[in-house]
C-alpha positions, 0 to 999 in steps of 0.5 A, spaced: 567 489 766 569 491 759 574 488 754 576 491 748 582 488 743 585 493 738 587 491 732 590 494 725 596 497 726 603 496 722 608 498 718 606 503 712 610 509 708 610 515 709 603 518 706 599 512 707 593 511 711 591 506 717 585 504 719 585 502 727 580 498 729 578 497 738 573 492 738 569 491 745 566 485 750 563 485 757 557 490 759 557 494 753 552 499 755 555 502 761 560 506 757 560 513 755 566 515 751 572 511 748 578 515 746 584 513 742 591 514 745 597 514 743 605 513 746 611 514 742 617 511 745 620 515 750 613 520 751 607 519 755 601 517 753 597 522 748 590 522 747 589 523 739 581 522 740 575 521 742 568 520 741 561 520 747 556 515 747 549 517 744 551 523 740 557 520 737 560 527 738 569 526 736 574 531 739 580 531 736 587 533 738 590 539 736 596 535 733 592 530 728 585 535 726 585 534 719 587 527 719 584 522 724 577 521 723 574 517 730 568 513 728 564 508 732 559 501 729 554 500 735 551 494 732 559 491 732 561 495 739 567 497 734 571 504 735 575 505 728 580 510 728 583 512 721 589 516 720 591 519 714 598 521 711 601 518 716 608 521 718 614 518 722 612 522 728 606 518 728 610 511 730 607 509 736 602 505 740 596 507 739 591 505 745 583 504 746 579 506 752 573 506 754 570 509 761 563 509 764 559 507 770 558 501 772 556 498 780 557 505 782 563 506 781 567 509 774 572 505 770 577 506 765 579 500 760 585 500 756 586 495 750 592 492 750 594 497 744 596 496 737 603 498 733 604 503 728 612 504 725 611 510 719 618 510 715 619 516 710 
């Protein structure tokens, strides 16, 4: 249904900035919100931030507000995730989803995630 590709991820000093990207194919406009997660080693998958479909409105975890802008390019079905002052705490894998309807019946696909190591 929909297939989407992360990319951006790395290895970045303390301090630094990220700019993640989550590009998606198949049936674009069945979707209604993208969210970006991540996992640390050993934890669950957390939900770092969210954007809705049509009012482009960004939710942010409490953990990041501030530092994380979410954003979204339609003409590229493009979600950009940028993390700012990175911290060691922020190394995980950060994951894209994007959820919608489609044949009647709701989906959520993940992208295979993208790696991100913040040393101090």
């Amino acid at each position: 249904q929909v297939r989407l590709v992360e990319s951006g991820g790395g290895l970045v000093q303390a301090g630094g900035s990220l700019r993640l990207s989550c590009a998606a194919s198949g049936i674009i406009f069945s979707i209604n919100k993208w969210g970006g997660y991540r996992q640390a080693p050993g934890k669950q998958r957390d939900l770092v931030a969210s954007i809705t479909n049509g009012d482009d409105r960004p939710d942010y975890a409490d953990s990041v507000n501030g530092r994380v802008t979410i954003s979204k390019d339609d003409e590229t079905s493009t979600v950009f995730l940028q993390i700012n002052n990175l911290q060691p705490e922020d190394t995980a894998v950060y994951y894209c989803v994007a959820r919608g309807y489609s044949a009647s019946a709701s989906f959520a696909s993940w992208g295979q995630g993208t790696h991100v190591t913040v040393t101090s």
